[in-house]
Each structure stands twice: as structure tokens, then as C-alpha cells.
CHARMM internal coordinates of N, CA and C (Angstrom, degrees):
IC EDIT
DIST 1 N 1 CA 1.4523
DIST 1 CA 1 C 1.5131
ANGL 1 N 1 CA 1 C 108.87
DIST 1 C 2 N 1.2505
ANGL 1 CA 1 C 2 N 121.25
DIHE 1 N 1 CA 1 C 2 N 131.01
DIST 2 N 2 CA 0.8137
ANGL 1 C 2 N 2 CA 114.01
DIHE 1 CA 1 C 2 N 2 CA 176.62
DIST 2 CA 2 C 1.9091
ANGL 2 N 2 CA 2 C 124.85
DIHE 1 C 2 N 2 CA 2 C -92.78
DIST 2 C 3 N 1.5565
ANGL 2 CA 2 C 3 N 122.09
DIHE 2 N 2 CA 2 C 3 N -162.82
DIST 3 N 3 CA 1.4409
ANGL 2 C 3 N 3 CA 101.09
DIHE 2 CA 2 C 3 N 3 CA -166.13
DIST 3 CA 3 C 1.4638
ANGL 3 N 3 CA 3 C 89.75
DIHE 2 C 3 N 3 CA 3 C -95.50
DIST 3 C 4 N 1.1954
ANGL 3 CA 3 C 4 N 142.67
DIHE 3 N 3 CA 3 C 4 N -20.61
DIST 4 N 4 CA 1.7007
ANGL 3 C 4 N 4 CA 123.33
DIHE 3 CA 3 C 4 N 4 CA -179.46
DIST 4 CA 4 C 1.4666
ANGL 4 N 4 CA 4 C 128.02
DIHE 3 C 4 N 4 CA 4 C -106.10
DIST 4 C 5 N 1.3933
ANGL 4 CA 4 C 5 N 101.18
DIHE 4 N 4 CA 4 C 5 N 31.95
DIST 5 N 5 CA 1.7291
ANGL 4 C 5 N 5 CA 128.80
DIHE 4 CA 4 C 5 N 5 CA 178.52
DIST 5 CA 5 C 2.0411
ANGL 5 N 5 CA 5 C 93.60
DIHE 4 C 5 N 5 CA 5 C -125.67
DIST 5 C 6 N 1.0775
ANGL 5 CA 5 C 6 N 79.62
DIHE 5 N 5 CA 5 C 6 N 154.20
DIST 6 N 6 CA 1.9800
ANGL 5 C 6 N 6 CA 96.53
DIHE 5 CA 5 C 6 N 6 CA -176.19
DIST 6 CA 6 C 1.8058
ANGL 6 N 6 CA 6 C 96.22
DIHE 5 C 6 N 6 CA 6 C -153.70
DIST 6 C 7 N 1.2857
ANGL 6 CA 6 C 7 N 105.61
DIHE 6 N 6 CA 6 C 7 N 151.34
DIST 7 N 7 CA 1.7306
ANGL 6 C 7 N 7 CA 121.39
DIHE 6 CA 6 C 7 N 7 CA 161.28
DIST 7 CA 7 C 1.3543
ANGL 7 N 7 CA 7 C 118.48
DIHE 6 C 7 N 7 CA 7 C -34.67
DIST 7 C 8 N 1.0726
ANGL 7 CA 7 C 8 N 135.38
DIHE 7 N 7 CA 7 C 8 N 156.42
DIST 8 N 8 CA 1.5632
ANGL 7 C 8 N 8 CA 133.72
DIHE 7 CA 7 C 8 N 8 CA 149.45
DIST 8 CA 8 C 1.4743
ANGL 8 N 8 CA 8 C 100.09
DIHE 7 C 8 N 8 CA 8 C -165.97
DIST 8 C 9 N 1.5499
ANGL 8 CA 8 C 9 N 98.68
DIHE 8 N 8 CA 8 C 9 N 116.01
DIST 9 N 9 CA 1.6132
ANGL 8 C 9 N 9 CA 99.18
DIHE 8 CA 8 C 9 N 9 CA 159.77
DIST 9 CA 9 C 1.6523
ANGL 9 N 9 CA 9 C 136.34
DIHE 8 C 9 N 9 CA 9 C -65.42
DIST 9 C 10 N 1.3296
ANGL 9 CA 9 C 10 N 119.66
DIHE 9 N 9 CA 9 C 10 N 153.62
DIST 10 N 10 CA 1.5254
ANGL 9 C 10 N 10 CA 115.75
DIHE 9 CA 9 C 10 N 10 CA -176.22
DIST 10 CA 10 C 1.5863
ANGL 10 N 10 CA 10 C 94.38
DIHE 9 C 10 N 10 CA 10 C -98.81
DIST 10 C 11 N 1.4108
ANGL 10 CA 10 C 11 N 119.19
DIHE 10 N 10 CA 10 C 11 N 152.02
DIST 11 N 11 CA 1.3087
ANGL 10 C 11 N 11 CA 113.16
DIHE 10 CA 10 C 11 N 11 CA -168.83
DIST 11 CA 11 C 1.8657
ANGL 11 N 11 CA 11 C 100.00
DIHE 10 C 11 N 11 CA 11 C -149.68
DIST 11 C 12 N 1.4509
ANGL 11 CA 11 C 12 N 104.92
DIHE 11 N 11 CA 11 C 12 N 105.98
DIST 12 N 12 CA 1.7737
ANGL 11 C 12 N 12 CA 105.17
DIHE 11 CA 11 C 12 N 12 CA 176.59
DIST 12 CA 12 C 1.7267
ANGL 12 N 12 CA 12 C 133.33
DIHE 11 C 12 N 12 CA 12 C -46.59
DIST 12 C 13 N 0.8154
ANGL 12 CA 12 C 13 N 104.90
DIHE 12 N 12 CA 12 C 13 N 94.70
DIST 13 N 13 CA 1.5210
ANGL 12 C 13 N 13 CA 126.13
DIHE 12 CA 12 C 13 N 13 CA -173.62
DIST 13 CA 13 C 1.8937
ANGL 13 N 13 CA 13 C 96.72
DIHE 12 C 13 N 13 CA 13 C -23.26
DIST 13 C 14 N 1.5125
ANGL 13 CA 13 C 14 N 111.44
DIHE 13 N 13 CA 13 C 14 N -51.56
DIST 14 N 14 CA 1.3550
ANGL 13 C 14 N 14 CA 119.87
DIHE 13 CA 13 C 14 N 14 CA -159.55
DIST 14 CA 14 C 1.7548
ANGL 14 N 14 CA 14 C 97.85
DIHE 13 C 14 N 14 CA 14 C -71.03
DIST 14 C 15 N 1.3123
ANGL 14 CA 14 C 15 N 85.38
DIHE 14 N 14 CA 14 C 15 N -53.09
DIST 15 N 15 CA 1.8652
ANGL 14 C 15 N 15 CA 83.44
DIHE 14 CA 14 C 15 N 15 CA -162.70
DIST 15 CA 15 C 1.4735
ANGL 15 N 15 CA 15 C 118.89
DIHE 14 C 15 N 15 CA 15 C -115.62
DIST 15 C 16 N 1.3327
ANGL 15 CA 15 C 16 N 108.83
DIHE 15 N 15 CA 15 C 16 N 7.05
DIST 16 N 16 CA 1.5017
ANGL 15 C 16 N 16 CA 116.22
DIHE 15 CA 15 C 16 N 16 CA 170.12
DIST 16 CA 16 C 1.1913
ANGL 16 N 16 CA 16 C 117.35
DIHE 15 C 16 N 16 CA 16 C 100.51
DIST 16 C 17 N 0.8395
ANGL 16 CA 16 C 17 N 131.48
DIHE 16 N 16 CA 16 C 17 N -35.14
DIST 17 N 17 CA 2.2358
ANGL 16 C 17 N 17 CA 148.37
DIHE 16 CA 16 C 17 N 17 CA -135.28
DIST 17 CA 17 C 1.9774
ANGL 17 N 17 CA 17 C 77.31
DIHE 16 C 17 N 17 CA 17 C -94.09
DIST 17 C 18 N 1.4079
ANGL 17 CA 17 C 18 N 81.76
DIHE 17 N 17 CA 17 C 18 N 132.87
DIST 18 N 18 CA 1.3142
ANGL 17 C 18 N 18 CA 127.16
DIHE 17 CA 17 C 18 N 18 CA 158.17
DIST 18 CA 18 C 1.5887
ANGL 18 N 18 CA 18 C 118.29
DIHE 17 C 18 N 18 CA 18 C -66.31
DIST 18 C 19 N 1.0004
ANGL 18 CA 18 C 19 N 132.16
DIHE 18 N 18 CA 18 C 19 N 96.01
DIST 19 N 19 CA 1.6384
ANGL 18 C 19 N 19 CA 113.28
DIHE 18 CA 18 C 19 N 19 CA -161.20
DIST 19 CA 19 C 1.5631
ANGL 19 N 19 CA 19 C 80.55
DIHE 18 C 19 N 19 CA 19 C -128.76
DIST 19 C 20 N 1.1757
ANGL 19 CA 19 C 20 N 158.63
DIHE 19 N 19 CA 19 C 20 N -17.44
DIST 20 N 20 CA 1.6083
ANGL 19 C 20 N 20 CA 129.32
DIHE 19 CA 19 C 20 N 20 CA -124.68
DIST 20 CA 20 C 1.7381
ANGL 20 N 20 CA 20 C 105.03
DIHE 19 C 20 N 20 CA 20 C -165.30
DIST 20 C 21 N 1.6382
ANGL 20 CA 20 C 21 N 106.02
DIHE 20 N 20 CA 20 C 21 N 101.96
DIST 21 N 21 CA 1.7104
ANGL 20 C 21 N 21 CA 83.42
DIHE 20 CA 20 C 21 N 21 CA -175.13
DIST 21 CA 21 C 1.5765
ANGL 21 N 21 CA 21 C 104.25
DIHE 20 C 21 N 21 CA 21 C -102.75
DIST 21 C 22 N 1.1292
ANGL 21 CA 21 C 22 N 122.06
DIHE 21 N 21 CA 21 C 22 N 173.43
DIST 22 N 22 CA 1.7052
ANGL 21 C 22 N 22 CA 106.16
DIHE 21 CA 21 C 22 N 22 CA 167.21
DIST 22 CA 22 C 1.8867
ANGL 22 N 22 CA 22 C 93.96
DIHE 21 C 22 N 22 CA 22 C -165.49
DIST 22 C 23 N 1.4345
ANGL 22 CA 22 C 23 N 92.34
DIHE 22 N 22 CA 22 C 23 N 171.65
DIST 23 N 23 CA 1.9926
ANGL 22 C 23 N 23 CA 95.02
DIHE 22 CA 22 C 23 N 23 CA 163.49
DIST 23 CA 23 C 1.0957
ANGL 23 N 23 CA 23 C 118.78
DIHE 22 C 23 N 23 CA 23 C -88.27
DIST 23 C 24 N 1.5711
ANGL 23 CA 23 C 24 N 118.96
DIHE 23 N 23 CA 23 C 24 N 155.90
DIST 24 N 24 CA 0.9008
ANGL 23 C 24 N 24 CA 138.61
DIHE 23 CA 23 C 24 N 24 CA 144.88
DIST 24 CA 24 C 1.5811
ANGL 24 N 24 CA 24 C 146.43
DIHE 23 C 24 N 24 CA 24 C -153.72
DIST 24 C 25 N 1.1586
ANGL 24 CA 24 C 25 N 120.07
DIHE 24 N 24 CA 24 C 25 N 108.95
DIST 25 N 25 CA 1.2750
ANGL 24 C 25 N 25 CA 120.68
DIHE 24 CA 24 C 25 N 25 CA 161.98
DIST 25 CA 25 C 1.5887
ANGL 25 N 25 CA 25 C 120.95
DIHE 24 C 25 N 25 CA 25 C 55.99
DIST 25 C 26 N 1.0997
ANGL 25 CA 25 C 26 N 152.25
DIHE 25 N 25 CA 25 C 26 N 47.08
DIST 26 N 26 CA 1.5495
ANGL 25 C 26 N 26 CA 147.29
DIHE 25 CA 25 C 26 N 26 CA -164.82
DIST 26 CA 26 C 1.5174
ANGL 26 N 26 CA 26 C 110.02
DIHE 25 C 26 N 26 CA 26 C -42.36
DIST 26 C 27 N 0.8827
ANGL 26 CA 26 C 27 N 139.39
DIHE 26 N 26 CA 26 C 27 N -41.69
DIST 27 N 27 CA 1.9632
ANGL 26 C 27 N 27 CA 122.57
DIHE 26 CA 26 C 27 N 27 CA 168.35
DIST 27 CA 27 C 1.6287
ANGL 27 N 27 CA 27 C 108.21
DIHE 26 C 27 N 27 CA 27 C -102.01
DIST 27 C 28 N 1.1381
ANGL 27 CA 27 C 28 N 125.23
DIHE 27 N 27 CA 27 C 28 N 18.57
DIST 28 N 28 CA 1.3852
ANGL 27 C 28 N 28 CA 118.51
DIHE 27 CA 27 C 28 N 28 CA -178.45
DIST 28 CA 28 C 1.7524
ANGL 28 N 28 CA 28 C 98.55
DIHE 27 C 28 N 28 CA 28 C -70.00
DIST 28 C 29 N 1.3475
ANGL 28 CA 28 C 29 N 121.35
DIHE 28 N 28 CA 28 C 29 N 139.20
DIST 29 N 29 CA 1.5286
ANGL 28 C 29 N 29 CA 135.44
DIHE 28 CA 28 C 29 N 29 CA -163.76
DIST 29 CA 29 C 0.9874
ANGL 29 N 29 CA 29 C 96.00
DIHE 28 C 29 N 29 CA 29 C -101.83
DIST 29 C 30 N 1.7920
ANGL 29 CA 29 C 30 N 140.75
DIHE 29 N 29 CA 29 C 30 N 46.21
DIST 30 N 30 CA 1.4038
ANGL 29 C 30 N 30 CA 139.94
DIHE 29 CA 29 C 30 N 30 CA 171.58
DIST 30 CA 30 C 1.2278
ANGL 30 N 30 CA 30 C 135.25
DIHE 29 C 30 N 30 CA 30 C -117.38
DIST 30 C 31 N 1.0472
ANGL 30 CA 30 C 31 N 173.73
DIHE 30 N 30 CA 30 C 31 N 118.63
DIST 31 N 31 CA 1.7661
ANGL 30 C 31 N 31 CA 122.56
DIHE 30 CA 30 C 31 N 31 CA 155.47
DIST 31 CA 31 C 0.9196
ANGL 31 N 31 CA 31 C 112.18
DIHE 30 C 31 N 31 CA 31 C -84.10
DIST 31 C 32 N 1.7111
ANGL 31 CA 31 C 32 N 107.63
DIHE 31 N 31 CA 31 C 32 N 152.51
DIST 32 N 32 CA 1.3520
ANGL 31 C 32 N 32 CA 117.69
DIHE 31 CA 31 C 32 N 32 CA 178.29
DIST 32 CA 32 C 1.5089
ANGL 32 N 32 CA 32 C 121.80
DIHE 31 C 32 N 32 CA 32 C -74.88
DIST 32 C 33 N 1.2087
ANGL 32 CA 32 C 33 N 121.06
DIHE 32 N 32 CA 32 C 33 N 149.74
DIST 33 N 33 CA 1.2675
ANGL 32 C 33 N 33 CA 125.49
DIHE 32 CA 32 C 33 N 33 CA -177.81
DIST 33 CA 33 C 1.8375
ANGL 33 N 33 CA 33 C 102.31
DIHE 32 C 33 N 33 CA 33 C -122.99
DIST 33 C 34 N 1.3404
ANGL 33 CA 33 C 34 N 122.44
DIHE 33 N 33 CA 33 C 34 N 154.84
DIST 34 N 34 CA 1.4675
ANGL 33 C 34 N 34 CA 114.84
DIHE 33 CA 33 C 34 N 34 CA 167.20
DIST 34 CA 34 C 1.4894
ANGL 34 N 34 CA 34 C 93.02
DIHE 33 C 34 N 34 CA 34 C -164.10
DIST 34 C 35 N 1.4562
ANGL 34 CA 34 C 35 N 118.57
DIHE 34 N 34 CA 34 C 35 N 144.54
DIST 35 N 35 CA 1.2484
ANGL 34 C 35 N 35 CA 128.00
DIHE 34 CA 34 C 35 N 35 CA -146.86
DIST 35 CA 35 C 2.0736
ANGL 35 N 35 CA 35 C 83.43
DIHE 34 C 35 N 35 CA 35 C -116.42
DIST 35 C 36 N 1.2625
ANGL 35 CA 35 C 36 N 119.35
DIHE 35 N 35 CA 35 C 36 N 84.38
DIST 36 N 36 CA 1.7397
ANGL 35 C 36 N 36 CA 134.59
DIHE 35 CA 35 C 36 N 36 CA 159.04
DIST 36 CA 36 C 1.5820
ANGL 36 N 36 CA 36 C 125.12
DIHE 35 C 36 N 36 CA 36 C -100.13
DIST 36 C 37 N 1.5552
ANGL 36 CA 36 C 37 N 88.82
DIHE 36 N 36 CA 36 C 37 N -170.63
DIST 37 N 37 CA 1.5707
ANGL 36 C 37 N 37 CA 79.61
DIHE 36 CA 36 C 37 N 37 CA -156.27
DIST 37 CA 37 C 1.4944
ANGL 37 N 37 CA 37 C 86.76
DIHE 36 C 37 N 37 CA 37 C -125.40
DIST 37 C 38 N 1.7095
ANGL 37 CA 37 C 38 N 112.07
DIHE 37 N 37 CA 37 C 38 N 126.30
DIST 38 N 38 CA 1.2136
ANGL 37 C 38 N 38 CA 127.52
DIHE 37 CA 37 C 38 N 38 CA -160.25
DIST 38 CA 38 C 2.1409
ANGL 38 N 38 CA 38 C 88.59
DIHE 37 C 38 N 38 CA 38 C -100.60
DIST 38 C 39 N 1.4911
ANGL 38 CA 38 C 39 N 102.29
DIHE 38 N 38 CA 38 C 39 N 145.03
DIST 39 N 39 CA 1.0418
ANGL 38 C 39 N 39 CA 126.39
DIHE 38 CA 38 C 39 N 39 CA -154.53
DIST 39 CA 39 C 1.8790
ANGL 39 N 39 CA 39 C 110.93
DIHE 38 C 39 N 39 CA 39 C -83.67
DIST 39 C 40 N 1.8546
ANGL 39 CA 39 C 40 N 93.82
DIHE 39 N 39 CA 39 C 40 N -36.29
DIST 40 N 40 CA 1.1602
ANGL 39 C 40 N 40 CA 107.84
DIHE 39 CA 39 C 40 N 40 CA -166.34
DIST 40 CA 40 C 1.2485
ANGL 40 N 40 CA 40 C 113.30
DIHE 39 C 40 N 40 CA 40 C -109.52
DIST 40 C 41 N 1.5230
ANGL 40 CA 40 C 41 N 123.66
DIHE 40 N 40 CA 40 C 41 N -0.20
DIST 41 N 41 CA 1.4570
ANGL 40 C 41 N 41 CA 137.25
DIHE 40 CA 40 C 41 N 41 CA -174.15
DIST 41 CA 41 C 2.0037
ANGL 41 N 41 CA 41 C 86.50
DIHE 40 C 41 N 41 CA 41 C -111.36
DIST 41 C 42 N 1.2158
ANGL 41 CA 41 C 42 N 117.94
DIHE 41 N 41 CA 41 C 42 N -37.03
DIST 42 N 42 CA 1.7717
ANGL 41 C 42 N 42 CA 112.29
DIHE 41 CA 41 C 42 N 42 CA -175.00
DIST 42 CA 42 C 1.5560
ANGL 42 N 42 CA 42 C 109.20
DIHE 41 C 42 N 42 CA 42 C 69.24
DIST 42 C 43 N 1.3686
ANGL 42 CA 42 C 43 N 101.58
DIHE 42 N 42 CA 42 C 43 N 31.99
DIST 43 N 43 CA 1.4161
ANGL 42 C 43 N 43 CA 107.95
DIHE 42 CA 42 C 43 N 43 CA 145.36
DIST 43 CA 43 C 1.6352
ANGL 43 N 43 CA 43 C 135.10
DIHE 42 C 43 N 43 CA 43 C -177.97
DIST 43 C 44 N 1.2259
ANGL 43 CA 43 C 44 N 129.82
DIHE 43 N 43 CA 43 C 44 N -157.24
DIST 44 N 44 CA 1.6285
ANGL 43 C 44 N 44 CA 125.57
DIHE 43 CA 43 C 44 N 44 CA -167.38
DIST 44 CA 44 C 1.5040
ANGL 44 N 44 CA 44 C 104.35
DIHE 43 C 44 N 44 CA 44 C -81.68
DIST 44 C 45 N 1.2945
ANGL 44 CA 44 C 45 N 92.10
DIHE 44 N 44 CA 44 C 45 N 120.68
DIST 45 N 45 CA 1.7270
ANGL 44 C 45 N 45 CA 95.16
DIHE 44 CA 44 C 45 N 45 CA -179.43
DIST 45 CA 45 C 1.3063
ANGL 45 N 45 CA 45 C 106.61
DIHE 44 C 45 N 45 CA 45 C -121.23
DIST 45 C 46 N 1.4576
ANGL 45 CA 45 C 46 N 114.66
DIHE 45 N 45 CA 45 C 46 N 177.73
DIST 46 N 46 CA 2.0155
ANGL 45 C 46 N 46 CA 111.59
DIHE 45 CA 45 C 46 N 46 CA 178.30
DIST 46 CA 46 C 1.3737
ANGL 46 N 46 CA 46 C 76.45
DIHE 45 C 46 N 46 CA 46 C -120.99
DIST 46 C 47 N 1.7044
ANGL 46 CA 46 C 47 N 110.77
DIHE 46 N 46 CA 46 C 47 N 115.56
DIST 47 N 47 CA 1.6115
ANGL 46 C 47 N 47 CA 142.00
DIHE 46 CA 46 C 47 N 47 CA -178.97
DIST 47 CA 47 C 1.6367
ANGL 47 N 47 CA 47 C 92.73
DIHE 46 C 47 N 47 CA 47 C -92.49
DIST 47 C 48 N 1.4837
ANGL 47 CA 47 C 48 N 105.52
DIHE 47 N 47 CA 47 C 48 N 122.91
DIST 48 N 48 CA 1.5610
ANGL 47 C 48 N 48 CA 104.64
DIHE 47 CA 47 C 48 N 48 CA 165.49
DIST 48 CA 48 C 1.4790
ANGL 48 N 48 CA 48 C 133.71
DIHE 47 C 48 N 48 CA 48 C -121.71
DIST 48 C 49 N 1.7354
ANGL 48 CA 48 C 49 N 131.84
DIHE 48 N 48 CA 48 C 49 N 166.00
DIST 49 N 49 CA 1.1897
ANGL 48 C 49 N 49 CA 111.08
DIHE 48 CA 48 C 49 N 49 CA -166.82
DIST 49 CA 49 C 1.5984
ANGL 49 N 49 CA 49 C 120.65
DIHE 48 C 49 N 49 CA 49 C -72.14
DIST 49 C 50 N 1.2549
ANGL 49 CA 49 C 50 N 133.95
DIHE 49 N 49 CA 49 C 50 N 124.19
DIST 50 N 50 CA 1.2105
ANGL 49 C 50 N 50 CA 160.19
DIHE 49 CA 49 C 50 N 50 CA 167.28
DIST 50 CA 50 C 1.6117
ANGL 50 N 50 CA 50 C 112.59
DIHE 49 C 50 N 50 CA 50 C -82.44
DIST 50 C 51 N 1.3858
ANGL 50 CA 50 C 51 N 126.26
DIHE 50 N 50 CA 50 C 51 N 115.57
DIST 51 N 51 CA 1.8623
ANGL 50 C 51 N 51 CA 115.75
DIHE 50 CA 50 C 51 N 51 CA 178.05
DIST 51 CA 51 C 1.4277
ANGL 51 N 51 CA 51 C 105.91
DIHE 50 C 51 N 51 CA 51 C -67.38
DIST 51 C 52 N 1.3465
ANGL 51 CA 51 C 52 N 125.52
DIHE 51 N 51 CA 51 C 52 N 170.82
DIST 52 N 52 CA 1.4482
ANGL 51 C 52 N 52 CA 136.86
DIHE 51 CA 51 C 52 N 52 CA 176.05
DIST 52 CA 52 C 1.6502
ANGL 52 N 52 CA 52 C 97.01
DIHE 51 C 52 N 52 CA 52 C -75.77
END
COOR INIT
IC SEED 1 N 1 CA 1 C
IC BUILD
């Protein structure tokens, strides 16, 4: 990891659950979005950034 990347969990819009951590960017003015496949809903969801 480097020093201007930090954690951010992905978090299922439908059912809540935390499934997905990844980096990103520490001043980037976005949230991330990434379109995965949530475990407990059993299907493709658009997972979004959630803080720790």
C-alpha cells in the first residue's frame, strides 16, 4: 500500500453487507462505485464506497 491510497469498503446497496475492501485514492472527490457480485443478495449489484 502505498502512502496516498487508504482502505474503503464496498457495501451492497440491497442488503447492506460489507463484502468487498479495495484502495483508493485519499483526496480523490468521488466515491467509488464497482458493479460485484454480492454473496448474500445472489447476485450483480453496483457495491458502493462505505468509510471503515
Amino acid at each position: 500500500m502505498k502512502n496516498k491510497e487508504r482502505y474503503v469498503f464496498l457495501e451492497c446497496p440491497d442488503c447492506g453487507e460489507r463484502n468487498y475492501t479495495t484502495f483508493k485514492r485519499q483526496k480523490s472527490p468521488y466515491k467509488l462505485e464497482k458493479r460485484k457480485f454480492c454473496r448474500r443478495c445472489r447476485k450483480h449489484t453496483a457495491h458502493k464506497e462505505k468509510k471503515l
